[in-house]
C-alpha positions in Angstrom: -17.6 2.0 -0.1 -20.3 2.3 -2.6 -20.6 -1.4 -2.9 -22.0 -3.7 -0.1 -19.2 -5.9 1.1 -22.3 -7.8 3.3 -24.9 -9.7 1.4 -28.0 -11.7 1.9 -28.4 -14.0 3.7 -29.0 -16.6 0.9 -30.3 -19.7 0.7 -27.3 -22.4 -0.2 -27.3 -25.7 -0.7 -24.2 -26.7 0.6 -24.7 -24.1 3.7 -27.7 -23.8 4.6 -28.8 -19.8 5.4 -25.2 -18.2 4.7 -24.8 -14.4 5.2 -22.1 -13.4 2.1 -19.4 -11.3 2.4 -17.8 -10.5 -0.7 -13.8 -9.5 -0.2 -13.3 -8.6 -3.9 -16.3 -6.5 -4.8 -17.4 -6.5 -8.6 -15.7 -6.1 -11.2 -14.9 -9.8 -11.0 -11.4 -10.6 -10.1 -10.5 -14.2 -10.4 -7.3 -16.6 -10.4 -9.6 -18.8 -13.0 -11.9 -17.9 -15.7 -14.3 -20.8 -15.5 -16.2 -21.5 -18.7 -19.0 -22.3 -16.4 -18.7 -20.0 -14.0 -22.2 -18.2 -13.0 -21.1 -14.3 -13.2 -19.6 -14.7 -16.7 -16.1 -14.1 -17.8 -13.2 -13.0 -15.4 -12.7 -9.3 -15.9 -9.5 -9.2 -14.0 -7.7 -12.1 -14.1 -4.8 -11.9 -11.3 -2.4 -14.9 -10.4 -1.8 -13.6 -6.6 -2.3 -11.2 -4.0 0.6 -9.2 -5.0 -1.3 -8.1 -8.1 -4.5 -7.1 -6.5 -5.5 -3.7 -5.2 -8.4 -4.4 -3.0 -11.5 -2.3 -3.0 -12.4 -3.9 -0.1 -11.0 -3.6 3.8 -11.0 -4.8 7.1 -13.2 -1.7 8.3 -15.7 -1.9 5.0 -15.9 -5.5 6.6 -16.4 -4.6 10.0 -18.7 -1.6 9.6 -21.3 -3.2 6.8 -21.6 -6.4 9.5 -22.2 -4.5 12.6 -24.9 -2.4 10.2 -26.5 -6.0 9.2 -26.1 -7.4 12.9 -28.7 -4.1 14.1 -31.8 -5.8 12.1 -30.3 -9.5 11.3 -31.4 -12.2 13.6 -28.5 -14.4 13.6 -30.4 -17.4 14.9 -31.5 -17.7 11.7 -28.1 -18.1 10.1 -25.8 -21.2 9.1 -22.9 -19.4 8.3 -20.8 -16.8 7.6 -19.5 -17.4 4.1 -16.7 -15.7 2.4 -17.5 -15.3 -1.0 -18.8 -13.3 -4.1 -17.4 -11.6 -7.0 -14.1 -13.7 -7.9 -11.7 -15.5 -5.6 -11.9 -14.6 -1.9 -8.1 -15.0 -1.2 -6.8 -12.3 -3.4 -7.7 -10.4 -0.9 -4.8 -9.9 1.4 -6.3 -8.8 4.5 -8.7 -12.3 4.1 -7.4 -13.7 7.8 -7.7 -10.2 9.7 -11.1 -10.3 8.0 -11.7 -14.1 9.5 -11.3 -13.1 12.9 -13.2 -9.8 12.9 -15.8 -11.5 11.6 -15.3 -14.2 14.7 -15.6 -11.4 16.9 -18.9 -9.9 15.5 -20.9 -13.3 15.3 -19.4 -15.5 18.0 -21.0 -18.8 17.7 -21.5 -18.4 14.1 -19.3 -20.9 11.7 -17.2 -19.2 9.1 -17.2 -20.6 5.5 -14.7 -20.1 2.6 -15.6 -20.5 -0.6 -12.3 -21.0 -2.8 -11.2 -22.1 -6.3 -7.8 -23.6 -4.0 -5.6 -21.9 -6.9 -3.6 -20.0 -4.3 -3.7 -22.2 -0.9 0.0 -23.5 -2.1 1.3 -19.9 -0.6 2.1 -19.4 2.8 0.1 -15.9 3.7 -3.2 -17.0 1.3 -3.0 -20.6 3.5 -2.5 -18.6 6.9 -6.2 -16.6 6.4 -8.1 -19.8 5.0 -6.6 -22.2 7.9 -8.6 -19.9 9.8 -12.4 -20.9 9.0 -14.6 -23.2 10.1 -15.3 -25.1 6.8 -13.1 -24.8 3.8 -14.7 -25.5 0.4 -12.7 -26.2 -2.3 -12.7 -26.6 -6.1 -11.3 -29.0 -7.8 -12.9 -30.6 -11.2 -10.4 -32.0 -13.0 -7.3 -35.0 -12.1 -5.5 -33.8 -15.6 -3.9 -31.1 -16.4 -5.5 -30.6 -19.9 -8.7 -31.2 -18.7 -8.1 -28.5 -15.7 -7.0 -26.0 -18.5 -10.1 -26.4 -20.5 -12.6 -25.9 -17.5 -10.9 -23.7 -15.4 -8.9 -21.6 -17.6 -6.4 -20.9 -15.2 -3.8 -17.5 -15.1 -0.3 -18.2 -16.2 1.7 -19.7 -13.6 -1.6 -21.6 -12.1 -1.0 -25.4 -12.6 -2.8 -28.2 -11.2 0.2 -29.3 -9.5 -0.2 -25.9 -7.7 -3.8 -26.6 -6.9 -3.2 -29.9 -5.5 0.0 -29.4 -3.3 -2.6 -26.2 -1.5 -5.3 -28.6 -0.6 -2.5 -31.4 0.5 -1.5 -28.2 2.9 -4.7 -27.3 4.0 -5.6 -30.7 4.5 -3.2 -30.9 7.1 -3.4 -27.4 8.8 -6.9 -26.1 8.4 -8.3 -25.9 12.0 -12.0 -26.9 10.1 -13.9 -29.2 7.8 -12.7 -29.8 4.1 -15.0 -30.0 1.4 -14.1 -30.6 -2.2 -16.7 -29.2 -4.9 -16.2 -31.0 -8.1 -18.1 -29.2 -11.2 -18.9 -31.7 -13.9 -19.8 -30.9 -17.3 -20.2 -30.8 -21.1 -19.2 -28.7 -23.6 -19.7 -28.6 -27.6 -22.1 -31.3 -26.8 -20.1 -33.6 -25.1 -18.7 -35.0 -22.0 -15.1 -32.7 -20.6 -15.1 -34.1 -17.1 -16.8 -36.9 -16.1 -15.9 -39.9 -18.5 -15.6 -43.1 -15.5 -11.7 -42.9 -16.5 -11.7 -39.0 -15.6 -13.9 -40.0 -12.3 -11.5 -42.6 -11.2 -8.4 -40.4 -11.7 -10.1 -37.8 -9.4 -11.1 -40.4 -6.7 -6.9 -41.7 -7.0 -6.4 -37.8 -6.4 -9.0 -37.4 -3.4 -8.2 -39.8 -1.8 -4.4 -38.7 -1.1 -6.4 -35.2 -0.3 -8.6 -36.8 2.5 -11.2 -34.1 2.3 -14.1 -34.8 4.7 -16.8 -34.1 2.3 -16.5 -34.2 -1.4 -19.8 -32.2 -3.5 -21.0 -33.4 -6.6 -22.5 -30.3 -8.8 -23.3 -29.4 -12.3 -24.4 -25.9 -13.5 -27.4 -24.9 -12.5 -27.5 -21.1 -13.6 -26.5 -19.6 -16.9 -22.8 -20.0 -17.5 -19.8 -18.2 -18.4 -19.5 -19.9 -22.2 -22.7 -20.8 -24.3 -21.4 -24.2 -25.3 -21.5 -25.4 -21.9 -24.2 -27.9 -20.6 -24.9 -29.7 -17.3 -25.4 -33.1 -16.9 -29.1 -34.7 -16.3 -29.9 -35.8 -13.0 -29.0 -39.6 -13.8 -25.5 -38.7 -15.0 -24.7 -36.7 -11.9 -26.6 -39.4 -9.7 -23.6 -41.5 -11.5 -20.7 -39.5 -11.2 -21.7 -39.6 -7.3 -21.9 -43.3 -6.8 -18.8 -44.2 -8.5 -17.3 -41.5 -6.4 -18.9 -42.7 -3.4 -17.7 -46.3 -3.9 -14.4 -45.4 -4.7 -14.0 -42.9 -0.9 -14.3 -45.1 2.0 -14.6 -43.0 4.9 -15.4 -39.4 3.0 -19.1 -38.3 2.5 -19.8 -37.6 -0.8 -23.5 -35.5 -1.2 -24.8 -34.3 -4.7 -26.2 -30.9 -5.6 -30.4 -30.8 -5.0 -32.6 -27.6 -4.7 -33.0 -26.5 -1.5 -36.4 -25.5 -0.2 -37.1 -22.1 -0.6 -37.8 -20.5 2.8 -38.5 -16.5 3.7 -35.2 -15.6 6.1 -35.9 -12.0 5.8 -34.2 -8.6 4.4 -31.6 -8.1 6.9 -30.3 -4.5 6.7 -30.8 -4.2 2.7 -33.6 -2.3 1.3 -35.3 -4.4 -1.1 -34.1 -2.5 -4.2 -30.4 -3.0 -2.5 -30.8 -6.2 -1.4 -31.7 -7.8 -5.4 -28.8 -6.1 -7.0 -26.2 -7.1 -4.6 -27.5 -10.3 -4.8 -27.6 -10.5 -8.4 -24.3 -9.2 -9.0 -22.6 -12.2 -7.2 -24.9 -14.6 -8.8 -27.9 -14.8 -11.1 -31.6 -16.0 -9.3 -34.5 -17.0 -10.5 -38.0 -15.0 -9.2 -39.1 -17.3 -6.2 -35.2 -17.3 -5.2 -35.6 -13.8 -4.8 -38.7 -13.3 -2.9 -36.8 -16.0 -0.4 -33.5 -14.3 -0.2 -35.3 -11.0 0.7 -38.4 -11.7 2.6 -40.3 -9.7 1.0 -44.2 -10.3 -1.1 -43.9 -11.3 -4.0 -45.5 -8.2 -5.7 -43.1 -6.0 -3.9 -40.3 -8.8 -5.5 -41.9 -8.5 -9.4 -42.6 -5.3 -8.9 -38.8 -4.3 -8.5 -37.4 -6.6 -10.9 -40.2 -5.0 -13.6 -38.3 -1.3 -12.6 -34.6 -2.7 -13.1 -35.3 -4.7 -16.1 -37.1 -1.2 -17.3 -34.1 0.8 -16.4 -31.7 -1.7 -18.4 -30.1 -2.7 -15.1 -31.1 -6.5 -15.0 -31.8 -8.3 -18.3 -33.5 -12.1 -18.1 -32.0 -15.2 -19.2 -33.4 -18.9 -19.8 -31.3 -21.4 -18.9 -33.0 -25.2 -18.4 -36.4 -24.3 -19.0 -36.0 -21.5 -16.5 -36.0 -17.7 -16.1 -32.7 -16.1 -14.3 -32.4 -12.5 -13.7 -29.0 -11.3 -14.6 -27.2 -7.9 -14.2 -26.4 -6.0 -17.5 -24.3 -3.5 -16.1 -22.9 -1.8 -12.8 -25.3 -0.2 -10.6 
């Protein structure tokens, strides 16, 4: 492999300290092509496991984490989170991963990070029932609004997406979260008109989901017309949500604290590009992620941005480093 399957750990705020590991391995391969989606548009969009040739193995898997696990202390980590460069459950050998991964970090809870596009099929549903704590996408309770934000594969439908989390609802041996991604695009609202929001509470609550995650994009996205929402409007969105799911905790996107968890196995040139291929950071992000000083941290980023291998964004008043091209 030239690519590390094993990332971080980074610093999440729905997980805590999560250590990545990325099944797909870039080019992106996704089910969706999000136009908010934080590594840009999908460059291979597949519509199942059938059409995807992994790059990435069990072994890769089990050789990168035993690597990490001889310099990692794993006190230090929340989870384990499968993730990274597209949708985790094209990856057919997804469950075998799951369990070797249980057997390397005993103790350790195992996150999934899914778009939910494929959980309606048997073998992709038999690796995710697996983890610890399932969390799921869903951002739209229309199918016209789903196909404007999600830009879904032919043969993807929301009915698809819905009948998988019903399933894993009821089979998952963990917790279910749903992420909900709320928007604007072209200067104005797609998702998150209080008709839209009470369509989606209607549609959680026959999911049941234990946790539901209010977000809006925080890094640059996919499509230039897209926009987040201001703090007030996604404080909104959450309390109409909130009054409308007795019994499910609903919890709203907020910047974690940045806090130095160390390098792990990665040199430090290493350790900022595989981070930055699976999603752009900003400069004190970085010098978190990696442990390292902060002129070690500029330093680098000065030498890739030099080399044409990272290029800088603003997005919200903020600088992002992004990756220009395969490295």
């Amino acid at each position: 492999m030239s690519r590390s399957v094993v990332y971080g750990p980074v610093i999440s705020w729905r997980l805590g300290r999560s250590l990545g590991i990325d099944p797909i391995s870039p080019p992106k391969a996704c089910t969706f092509d999000c136009i908010y989606c934080q590594l840009g548009r999908t460059v291979r969009k597949i519509s199942s496991p059938d059409g995807f040739e992994p790059d990435v193995h069990v072994e890769d898997v089990v050789s990168e984490l035993e690597r990490a696990l001889e310099t990692l202390d794993m006190a230090l980590i929340d989870y384990v989170t499968f993730s990274g460069c597209g949708e985790p459950t094209l990856n057919p050998e997804l469950g075998d991963m799951v369990e070797a991964v249980r057997r390397l970090c005993p103790g350790v809870p195992i996150a999934l990070l899914t778009n939910a596009s494929l959980l309606w099929l048997e073998p992709v549903l038999e690796g995710a029932r697996r983890v610890d704590f399932l969390v799921a996408k869903l951002d739209a309770a229309d199918g016209a609004t789903f196909r404007a934000v999600n830009r879904p594969v032919e043969g993807i439908t929301l009915d698809k997406v819905v009948e998988g989390l019903l399933r894993a609802r009821e089979e998952a041996r963990g917790k279910l979260a749903i992420q909900s991604m709320f928007l604007r695009a072209h200067g104005r609202p797609l998702n998150y008109a209080p008709e839209q929001v009470e369509r989606l509470v209607e549609l959680l609550r026959s999911i049941r989901p234990d946790q539901v995650q209010v977000n809006t994009p925080t890094r640059p996205p996919a499509e230039a017309y897209v926009r987040s929402l201001e703090p007030d409007e996604l404080r909104s969105v959450a309390e109409l949500l909130s009054s409308g799911l007795e019994g499910i905790e609903v919890i709203s996107w907020h910047l974690p604290e940045a806090r130095a968890i160390g390098p792990g196995a990665l040199r430090l040139r290493e350790a900022i590009t595989s981070i930055l291929e699976r999603r752009p950071c900003r400069f004190h992000e970085l010098c978190a992620i990696t442990g390292a000083e902060p002129s070690s941290v500029r330093a680098e980023l000065d030498r890739l941005v030099s080399d044409g291998v990272l290029s800088v964004r603003n997005y919200r008043g903020e600088r992002f480093y992004v990756v220009r091209k395969r490295v």
